[in-house]
C-alpha atoms as an extended CHARMM CRD file, in Angstrom:
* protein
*
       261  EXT
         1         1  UNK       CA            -52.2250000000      110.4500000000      -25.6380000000  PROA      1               0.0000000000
         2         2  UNK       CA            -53.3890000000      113.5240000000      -27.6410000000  PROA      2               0.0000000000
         3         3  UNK       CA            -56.5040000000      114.0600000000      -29.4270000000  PROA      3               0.0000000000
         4         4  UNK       CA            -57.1180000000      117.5840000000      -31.6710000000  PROA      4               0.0000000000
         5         5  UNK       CA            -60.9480000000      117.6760000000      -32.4290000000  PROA      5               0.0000000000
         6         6  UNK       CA            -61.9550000000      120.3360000000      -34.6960000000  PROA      6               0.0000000000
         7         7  UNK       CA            -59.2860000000      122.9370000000      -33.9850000000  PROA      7               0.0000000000
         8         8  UNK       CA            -59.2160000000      126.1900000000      -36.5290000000  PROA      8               0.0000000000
         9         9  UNK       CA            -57.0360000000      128.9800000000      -35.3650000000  PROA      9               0.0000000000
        10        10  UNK       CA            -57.1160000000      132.1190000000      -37.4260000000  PROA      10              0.0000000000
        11        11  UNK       CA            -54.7490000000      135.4090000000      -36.6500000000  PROA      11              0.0000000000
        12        12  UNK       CA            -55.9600000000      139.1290000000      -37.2620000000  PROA      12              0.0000000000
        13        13  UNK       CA            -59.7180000000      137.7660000000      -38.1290000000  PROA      13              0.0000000000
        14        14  UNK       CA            -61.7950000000      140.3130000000      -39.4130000000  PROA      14              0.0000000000
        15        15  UNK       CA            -59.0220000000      142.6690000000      -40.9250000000  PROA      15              0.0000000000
        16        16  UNK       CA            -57.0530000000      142.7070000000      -44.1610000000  PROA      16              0.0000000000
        17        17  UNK       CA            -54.2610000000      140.7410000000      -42.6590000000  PROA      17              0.0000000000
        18        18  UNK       CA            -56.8030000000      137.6720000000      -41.9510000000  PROA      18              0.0000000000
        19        19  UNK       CA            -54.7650000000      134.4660000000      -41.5770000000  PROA      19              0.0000000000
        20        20  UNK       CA            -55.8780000000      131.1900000000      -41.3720000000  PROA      20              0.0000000000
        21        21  UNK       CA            -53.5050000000      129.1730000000      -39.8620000000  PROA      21              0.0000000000
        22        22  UNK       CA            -54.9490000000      125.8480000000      -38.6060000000  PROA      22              0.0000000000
        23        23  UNK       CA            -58.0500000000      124.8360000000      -40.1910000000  PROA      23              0.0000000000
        24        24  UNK       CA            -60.7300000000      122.4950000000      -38.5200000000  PROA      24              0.0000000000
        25        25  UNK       CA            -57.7020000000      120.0370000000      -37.8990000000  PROA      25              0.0000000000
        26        26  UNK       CA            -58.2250000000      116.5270000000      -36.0970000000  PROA      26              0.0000000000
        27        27  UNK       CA            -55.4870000000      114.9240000000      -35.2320000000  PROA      27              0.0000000000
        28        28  UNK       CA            -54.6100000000      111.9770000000      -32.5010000000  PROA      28              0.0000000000
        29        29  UNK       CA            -51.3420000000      110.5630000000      -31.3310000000  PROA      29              0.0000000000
        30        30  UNK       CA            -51.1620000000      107.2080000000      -30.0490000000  PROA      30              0.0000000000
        31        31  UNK       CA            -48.7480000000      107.0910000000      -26.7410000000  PROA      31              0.0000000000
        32        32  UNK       CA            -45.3870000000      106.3680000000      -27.1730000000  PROA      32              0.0000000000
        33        33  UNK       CA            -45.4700000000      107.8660000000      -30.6090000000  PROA      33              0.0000000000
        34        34  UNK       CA            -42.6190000000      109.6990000000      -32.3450000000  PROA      34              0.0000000000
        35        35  UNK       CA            -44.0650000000      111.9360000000      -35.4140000000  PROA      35              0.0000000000
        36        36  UNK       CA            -41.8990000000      113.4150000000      -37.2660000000  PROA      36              0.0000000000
        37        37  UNK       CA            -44.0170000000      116.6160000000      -38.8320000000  PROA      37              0.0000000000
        38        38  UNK       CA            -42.7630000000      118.4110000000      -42.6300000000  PROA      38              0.0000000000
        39        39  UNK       CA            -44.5090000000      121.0560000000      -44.5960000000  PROA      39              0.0000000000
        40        40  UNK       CA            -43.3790000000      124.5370000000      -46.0520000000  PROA      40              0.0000000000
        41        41  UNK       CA            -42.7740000000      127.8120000000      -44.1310000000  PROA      41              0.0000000000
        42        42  UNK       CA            -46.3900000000      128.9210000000      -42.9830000000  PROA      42              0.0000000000
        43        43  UNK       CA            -48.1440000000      125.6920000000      -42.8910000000  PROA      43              0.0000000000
        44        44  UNK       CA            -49.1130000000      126.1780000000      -39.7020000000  PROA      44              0.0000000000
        45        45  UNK       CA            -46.6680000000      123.8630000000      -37.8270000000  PROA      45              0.0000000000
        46        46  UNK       CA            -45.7360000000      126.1610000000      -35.1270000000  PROA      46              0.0000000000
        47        47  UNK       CA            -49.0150000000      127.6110000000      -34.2380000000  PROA      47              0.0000000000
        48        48  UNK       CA            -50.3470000000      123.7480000000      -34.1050000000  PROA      48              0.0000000000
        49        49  UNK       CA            -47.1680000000      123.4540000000      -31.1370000000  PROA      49              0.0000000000
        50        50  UNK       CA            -48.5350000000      127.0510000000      -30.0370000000  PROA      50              0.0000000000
        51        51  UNK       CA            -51.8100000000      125.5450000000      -29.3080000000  PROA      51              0.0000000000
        52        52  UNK       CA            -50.4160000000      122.5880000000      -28.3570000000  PROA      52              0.0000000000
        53        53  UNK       CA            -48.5810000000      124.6950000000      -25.5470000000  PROA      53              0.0000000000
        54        54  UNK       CA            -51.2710000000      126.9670000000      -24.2800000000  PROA      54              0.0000000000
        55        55  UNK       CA            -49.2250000000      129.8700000000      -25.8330000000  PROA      55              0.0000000000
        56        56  UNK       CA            -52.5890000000      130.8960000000      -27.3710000000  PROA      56              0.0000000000
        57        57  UNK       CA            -56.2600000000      129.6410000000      -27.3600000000  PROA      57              0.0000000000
        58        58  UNK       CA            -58.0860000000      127.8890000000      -30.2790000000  PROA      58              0.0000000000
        59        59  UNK       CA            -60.8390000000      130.1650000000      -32.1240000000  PROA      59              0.0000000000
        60        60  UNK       CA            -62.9870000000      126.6660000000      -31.7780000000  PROA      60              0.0000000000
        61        61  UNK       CA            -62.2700000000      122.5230000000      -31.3290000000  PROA      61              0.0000000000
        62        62  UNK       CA            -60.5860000000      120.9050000000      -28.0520000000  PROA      62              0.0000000000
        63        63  UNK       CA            -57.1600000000      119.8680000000      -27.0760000000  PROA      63              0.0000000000
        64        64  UNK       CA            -57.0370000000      116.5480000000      -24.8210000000  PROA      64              0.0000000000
        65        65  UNK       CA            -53.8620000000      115.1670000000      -23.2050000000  PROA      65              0.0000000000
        66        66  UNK       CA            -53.7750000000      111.9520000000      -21.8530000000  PROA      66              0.0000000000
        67        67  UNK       CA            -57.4420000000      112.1470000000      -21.1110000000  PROA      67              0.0000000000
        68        68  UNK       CA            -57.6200000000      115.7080000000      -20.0300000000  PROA      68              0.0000000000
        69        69  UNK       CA            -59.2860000000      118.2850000000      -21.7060000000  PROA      69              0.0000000000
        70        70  UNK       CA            -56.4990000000      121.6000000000      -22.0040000000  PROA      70              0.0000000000
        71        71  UNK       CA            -58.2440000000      123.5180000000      -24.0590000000  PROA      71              0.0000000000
        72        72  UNK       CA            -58.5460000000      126.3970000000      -22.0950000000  PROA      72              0.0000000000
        73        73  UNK       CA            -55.7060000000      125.6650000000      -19.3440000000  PROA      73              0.0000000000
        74        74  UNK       CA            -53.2370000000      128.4100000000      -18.5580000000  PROA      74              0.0000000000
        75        75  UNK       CA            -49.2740000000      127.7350000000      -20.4710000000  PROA      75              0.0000000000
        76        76  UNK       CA            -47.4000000000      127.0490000000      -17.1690000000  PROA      76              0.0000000000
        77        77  UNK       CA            -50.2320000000      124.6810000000      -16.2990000000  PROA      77              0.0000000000
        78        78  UNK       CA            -50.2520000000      122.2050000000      -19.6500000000  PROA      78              0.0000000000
        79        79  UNK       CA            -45.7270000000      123.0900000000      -18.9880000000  PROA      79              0.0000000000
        80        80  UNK       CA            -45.9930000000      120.4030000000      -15.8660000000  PROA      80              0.0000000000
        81        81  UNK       CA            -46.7050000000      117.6320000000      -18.4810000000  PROA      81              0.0000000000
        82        82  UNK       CA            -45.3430000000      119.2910000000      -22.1430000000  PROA      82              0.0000000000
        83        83  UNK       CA            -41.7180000000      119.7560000000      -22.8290000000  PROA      83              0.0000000000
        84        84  UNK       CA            -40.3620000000      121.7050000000      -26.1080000000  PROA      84              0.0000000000
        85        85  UNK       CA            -37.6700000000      122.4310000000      -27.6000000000  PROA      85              0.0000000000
        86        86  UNK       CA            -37.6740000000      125.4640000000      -29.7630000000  PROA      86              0.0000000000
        87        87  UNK       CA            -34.7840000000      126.1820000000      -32.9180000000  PROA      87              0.0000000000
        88        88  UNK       CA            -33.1360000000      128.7720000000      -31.1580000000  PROA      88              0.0000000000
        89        89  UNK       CA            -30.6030000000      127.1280000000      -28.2880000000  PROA      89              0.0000000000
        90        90  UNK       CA            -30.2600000000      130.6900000000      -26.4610000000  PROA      90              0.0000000000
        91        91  UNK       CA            -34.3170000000      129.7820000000      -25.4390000000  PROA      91              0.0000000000
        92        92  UNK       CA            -34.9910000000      126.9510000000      -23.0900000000  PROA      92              0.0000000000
        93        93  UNK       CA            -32.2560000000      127.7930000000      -19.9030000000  PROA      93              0.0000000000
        94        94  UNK       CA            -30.6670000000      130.2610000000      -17.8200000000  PROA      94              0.0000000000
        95        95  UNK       CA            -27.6960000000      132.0100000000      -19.6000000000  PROA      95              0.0000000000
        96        96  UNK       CA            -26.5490000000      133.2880000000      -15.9550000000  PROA      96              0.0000000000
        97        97  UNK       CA            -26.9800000000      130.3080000000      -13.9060000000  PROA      97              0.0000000000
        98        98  UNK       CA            -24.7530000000      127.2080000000      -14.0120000000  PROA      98              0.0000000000
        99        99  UNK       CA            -25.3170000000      123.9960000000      -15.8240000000  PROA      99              0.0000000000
       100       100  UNK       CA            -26.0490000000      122.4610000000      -12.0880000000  PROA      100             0.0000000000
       101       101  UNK       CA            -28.5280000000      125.4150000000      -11.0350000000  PROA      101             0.0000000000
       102       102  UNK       CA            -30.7010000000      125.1480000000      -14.4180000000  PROA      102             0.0000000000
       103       103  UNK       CA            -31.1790000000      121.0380000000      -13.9100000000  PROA      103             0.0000000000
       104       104  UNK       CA            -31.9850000000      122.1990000000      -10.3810000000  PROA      104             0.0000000000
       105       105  UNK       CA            -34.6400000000      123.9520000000      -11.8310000000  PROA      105             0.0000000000
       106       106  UNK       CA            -35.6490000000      121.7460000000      -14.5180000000  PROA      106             0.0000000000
       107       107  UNK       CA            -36.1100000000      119.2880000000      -11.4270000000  PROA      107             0.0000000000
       108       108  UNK       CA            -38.3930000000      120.7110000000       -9.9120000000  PROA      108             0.0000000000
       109       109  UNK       CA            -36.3530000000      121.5740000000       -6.4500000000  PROA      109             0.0000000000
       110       110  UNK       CA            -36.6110000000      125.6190000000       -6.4710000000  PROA      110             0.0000000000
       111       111  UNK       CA            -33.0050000000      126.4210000000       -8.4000000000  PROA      111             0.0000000000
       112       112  UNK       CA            -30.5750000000      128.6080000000       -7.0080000000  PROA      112             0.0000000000
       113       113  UNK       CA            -32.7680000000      129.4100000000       -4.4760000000  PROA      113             0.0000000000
       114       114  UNK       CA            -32.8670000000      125.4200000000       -2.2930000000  PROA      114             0.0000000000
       115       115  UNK       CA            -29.7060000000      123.3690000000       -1.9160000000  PROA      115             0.0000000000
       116       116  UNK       CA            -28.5450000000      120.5730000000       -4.3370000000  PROA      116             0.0000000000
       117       117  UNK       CA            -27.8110000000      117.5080000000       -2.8820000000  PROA      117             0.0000000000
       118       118  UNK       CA            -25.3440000000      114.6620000000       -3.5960000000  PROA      118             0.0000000000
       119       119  UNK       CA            -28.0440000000      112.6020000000       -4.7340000000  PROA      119             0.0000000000
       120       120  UNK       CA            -29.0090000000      115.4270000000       -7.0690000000  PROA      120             0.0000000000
       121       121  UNK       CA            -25.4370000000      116.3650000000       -7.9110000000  PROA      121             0.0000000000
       122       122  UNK       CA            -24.8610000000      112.4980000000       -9.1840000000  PROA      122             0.0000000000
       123       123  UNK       CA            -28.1740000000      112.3230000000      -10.9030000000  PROA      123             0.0000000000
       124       124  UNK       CA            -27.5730000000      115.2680000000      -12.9380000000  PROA      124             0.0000000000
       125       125  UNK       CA            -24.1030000000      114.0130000000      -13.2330000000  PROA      125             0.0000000000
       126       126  UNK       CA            -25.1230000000      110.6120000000      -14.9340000000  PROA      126             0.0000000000
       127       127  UNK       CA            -27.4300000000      112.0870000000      -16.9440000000  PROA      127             0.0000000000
       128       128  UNK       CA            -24.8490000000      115.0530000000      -18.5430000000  PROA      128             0.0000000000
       129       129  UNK       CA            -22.5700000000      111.9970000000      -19.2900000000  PROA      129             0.0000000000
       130       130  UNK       CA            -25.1670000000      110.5920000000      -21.6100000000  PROA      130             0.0000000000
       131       131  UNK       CA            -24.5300000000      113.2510000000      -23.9260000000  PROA      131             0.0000000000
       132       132  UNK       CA            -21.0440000000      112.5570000000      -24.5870000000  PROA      132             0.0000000000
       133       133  UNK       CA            -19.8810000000      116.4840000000      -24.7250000000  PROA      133             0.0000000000
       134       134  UNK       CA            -17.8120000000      116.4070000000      -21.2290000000  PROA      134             0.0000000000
       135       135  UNK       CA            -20.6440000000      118.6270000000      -19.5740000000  PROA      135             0.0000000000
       136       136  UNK       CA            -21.0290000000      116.7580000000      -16.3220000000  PROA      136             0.0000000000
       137       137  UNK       CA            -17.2550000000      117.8830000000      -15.5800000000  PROA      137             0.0000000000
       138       138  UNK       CA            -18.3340000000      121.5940000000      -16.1380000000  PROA      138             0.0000000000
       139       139  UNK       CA            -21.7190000000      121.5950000000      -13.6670000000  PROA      139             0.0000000000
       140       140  UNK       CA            -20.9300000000      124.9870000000      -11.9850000000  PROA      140             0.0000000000
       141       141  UNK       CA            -19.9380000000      126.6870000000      -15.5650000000  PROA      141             0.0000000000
       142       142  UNK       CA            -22.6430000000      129.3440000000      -16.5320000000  PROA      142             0.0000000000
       143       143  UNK       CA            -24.4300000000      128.0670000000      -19.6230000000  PROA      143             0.0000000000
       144       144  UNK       CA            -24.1510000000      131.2180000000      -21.4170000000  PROA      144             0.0000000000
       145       145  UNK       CA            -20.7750000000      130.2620000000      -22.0320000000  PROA      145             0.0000000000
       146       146  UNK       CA            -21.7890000000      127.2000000000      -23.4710000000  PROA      146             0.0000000000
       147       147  UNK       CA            -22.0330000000      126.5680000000      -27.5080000000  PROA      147             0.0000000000
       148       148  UNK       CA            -25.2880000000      126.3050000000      -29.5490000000  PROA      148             0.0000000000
       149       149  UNK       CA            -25.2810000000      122.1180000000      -29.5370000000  PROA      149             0.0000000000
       150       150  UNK       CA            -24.1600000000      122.0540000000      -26.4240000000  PROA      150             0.0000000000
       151       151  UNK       CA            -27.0710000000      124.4410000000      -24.8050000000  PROA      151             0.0000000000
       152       152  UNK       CA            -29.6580000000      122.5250000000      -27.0150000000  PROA      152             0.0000000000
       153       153  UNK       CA            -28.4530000000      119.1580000000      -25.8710000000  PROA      153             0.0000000000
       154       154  UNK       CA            -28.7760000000      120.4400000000      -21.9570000000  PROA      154             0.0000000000
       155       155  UNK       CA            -31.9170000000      121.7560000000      -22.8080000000  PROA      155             0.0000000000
       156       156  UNK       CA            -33.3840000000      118.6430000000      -24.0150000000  PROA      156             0.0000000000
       157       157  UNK       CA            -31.9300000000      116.6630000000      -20.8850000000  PROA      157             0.0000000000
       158       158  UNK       CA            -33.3910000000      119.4150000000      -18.9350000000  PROA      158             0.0000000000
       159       159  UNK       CA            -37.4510000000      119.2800000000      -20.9070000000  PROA      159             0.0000000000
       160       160  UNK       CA            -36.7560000000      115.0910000000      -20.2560000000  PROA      160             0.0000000000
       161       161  UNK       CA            -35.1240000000      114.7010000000      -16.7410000000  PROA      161             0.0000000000
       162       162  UNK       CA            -38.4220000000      114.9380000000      -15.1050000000  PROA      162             0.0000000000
       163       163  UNK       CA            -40.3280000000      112.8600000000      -18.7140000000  PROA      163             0.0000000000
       164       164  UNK       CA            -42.9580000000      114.4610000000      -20.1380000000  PROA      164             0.0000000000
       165       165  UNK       CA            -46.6860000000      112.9360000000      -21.4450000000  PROA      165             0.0000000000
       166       166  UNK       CA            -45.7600000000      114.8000000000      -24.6830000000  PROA      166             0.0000000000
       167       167  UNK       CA            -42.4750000000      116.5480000000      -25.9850000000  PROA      167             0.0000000000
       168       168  UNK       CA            -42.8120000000      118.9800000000      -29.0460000000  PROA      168             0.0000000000
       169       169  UNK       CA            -39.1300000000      119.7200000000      -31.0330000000  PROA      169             0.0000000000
       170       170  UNK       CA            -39.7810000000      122.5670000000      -33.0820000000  PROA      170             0.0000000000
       171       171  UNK       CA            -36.6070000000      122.3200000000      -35.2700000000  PROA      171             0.0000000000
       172       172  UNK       CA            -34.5610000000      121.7920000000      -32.4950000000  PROA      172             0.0000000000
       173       173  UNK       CA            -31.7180000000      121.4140000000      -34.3770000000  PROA      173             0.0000000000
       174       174  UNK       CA            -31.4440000000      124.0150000000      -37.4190000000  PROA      174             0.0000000000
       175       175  UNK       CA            -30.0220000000      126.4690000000      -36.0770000000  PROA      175             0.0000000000
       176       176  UNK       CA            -26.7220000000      124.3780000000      -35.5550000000  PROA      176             0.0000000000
       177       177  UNK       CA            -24.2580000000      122.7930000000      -37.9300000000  PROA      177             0.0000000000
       178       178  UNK       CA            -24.2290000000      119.8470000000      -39.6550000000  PROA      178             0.0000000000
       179       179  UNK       CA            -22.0620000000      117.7620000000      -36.9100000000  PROA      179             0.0000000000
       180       180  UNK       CA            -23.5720000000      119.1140000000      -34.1360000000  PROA      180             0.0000000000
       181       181  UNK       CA            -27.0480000000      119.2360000000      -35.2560000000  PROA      181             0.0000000000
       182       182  UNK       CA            -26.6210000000      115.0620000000      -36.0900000000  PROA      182             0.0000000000
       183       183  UNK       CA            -25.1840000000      114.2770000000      -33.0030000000  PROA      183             0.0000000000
       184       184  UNK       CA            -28.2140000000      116.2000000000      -31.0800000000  PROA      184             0.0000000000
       185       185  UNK       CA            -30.5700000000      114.0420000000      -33.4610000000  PROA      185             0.0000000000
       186       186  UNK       CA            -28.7650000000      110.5850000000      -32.1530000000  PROA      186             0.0000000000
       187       187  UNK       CA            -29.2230000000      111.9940000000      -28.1540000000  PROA      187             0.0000000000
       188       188  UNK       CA            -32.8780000000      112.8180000000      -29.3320000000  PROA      188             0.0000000000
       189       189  UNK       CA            -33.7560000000      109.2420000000      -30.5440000000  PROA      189             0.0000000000
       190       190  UNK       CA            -32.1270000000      107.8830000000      -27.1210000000  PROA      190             0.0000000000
       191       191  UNK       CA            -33.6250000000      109.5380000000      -24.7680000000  PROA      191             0.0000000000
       192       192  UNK       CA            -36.8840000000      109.5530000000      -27.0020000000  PROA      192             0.0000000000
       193       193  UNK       CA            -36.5320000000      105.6810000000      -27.0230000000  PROA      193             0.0000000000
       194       194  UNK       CA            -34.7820000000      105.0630000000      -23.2090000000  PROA      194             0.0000000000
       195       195  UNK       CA            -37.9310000000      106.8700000000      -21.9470000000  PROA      195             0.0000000000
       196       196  UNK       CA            -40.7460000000      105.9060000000      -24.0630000000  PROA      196             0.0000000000
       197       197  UNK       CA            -41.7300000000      109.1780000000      -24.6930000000  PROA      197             0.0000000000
       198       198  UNK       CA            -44.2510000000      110.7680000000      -26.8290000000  PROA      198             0.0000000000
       199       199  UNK       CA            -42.7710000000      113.3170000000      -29.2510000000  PROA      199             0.0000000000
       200       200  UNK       CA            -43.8810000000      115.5910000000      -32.0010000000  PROA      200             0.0000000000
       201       201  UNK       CA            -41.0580000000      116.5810000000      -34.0080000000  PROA      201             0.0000000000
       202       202  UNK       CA            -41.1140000000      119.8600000000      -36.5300000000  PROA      202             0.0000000000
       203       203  UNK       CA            -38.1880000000      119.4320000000      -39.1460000000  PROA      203             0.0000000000
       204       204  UNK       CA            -37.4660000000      121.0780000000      -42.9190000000  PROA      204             0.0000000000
       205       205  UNK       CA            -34.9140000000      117.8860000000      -43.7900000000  PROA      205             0.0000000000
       206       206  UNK       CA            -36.8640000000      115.1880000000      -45.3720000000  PROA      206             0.0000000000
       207       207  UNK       CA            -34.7540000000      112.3130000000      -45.0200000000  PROA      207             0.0000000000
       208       208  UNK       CA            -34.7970000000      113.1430000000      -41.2760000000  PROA      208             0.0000000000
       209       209  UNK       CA            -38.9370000000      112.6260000000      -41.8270000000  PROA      209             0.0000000000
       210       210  UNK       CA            -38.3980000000      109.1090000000      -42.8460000000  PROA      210             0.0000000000
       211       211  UNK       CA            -35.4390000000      108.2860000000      -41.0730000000  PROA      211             0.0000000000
       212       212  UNK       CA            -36.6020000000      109.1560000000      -37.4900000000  PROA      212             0.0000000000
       213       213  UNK       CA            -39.4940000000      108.1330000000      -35.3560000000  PROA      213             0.0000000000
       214       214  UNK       CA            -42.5160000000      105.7530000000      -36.5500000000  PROA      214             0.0000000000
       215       215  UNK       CA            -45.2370000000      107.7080000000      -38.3020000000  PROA      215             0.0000000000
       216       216  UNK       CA            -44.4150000000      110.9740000000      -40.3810000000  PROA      216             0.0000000000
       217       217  UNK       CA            -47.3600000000      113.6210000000      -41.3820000000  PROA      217             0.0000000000
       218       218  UNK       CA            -47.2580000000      116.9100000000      -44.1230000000  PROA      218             0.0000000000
       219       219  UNK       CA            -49.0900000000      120.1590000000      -43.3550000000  PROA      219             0.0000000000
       220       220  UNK       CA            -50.4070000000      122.6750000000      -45.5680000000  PROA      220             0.0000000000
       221       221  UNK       CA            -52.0470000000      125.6560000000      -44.9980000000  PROA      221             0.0000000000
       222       222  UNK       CA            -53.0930000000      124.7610000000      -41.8580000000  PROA      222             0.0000000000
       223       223  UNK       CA            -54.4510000000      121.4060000000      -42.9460000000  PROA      223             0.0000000000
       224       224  UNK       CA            -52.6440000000      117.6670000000      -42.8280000000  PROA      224             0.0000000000
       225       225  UNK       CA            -52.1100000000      116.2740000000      -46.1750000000  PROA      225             0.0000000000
       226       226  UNK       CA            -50.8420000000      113.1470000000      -45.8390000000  PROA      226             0.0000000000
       227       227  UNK       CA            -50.0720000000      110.7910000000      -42.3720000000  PROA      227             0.0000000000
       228       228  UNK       CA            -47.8330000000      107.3980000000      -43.1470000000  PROA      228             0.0000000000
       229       229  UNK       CA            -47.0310000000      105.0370000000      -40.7270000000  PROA      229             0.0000000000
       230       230  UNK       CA            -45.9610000000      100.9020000000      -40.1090000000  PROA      230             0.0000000000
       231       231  UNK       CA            -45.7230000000       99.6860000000      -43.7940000000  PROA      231             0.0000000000
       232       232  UNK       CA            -46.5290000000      102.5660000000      -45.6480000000  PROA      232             0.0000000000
       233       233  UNK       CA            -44.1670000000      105.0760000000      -44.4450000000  PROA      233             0.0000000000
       234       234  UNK       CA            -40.8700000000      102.2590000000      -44.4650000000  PROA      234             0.0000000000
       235       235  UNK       CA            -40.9670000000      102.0640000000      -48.1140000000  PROA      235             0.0000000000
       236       236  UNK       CA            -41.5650000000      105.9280000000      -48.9090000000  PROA      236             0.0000000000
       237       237  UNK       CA            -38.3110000000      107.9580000000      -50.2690000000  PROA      237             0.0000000000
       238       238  UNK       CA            -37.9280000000      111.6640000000      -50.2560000000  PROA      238             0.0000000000
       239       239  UNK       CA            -38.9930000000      111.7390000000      -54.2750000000  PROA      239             0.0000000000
       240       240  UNK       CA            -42.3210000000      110.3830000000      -52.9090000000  PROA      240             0.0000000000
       241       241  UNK       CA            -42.7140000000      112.5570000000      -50.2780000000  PROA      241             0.0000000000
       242       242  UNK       CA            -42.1500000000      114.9050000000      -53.0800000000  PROA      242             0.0000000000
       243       243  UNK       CA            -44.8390000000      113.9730000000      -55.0060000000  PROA      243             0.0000000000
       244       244  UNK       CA            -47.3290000000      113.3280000000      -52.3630000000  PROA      244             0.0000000000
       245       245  UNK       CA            -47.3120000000      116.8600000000      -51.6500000000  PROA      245             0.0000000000
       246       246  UNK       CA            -47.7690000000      117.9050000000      -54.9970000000  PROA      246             0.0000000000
       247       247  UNK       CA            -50.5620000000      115.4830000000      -54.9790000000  PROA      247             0.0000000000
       248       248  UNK       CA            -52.1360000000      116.3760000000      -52.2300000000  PROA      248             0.0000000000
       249       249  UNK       CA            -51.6690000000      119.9280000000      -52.7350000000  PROA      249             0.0000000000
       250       250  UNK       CA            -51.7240000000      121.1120000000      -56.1850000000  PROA      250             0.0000000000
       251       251  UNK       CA            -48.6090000000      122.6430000000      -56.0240000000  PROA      251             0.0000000000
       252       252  UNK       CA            -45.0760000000      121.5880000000      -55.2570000000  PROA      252             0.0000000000
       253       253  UNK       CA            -43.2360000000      121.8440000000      -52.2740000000  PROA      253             0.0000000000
       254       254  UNK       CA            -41.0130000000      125.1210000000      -52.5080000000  PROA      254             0.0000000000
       255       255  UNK       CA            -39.1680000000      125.9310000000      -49.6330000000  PROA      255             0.0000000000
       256       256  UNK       CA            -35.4340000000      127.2340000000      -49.7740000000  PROA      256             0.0000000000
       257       257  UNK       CA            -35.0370000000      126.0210000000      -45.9880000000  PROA      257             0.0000000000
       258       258  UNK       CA            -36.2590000000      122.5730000000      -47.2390000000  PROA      258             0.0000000000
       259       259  UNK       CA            -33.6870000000      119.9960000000      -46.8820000000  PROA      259             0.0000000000
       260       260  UNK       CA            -33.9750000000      116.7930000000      -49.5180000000  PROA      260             0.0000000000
       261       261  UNK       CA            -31.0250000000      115.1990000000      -48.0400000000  PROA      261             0.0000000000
């Protein structure tokens, strides 16, 4: 579903503030994947979504989705087939328009701007009710008046009503509380699952590496460390993920935002 041949991406080149961040990576998802992606603040995690995305070009290497080369394709292009989720719920919808107008959009049926109709209404209706927080009672409610879970759980039903070839969650849910933030994870894994999606998902809590998805990879400076899947990754604990870094890097994994439990 996604291949990343050669890719090196390096910010500020030529000046004192020269930073690699992604260096010659290769990389390939399988479809239907769910990675689950760790590694310490500046690994390059991120910028490998950013390029992912289209939000900025490679310095070298290509970027295929589902057989299409998108190396060089414009962001709102590579948007009709990615959907992300970024750690901040205010990004990702309309904090003036109603929960009803921003599934509008996500649809794909020109928002406020066309009219809804009662086969939209019920669609987006059923699909609200999924999440279990009473939203598909509230459709004309602005979602600025909405709380952080709830806006992040909208926004992932609106980056899946249409599915995506490939969804990137770039710690979609640490921003939020404890509660909140493991009831968004439990909505994530069903609709990940219900729709046989392909998802890359950034998080800092390790047992949320093992416990979620099929195949789990570590980053470091731009390079991947370590990739365990099927047999290898179901008997791995956080202490070994622990040590695998330190392995594989030379150093150990010291991140305050890191989360062993």
């Amino acid at each position: 579903m996604l291949y990343i041949k050669n890719v090196t991406k390096t910010f500020n080149k030529g000046t004192d503030d020269e930073k690699l961040a992604i260096d010659n990576m290769n990389f390939h998802v399988k479809p239907a994947d769910f990675i689950t992606i760790i590694g310490a603040n500046g690994a390059g995690k991120s910028t490998l979504f950013n390029l992912i995305c289209g939000t900025f070009l490679s310095d070298c290497g290509t970027i295929e989705l589902d057989g299409q080369d998108i190396t060089m394709a414009q962001e709102f292009i590579r948007a009709r087939s990615i959907g992300r989720l970024f750690q901040d719920p205010m990004k990702g919808s309309a904090p003036g328009l109603s929960i009803e107008e921003n599934l509008t959009l996500a649809a794909g049926h020109g928002g406020w701007f066309s009219s809804v109709s009662k086969d939209d209404k019920q669609r987006f209706r059923e699909a609200l009710s999924l999440l279990g927080m009473g939203l598909e009672d509230r459709m004309k409610q602005p979602v600025g008046l909405l709380s952080g879970g709830q806006r992040q759980a909208l926004t992932l039903m609106m980056a899946t009503l249409n599915p995506p070839k490939l969804l990137l969650l770039d710690e979609h849910t640490a921003a939020l509380d404890p509660g909140t933030a493991e009831k968004v994870l439990e909505i994530t894994k069903k609709i990940v699952a219900e729709n046989n999606l392909t998802c890359l998902m950034i998080t800092h809590n390790m047992q949320s590496a093992l416990d979620l998805g099929n195949r789990t990879i570590m980053m470091d400076h731009g390079r991947i460390i370590f990739d365990a899947e099927g047999e290898e990754r179901s008997g791995l604990t956080v202490q070994d993920l622990l040590d695998k870094f330190r392995e594989n890097s030379g150093k150990a994994l010291d991140n305050d935002r890191m989360m062993l439990v």
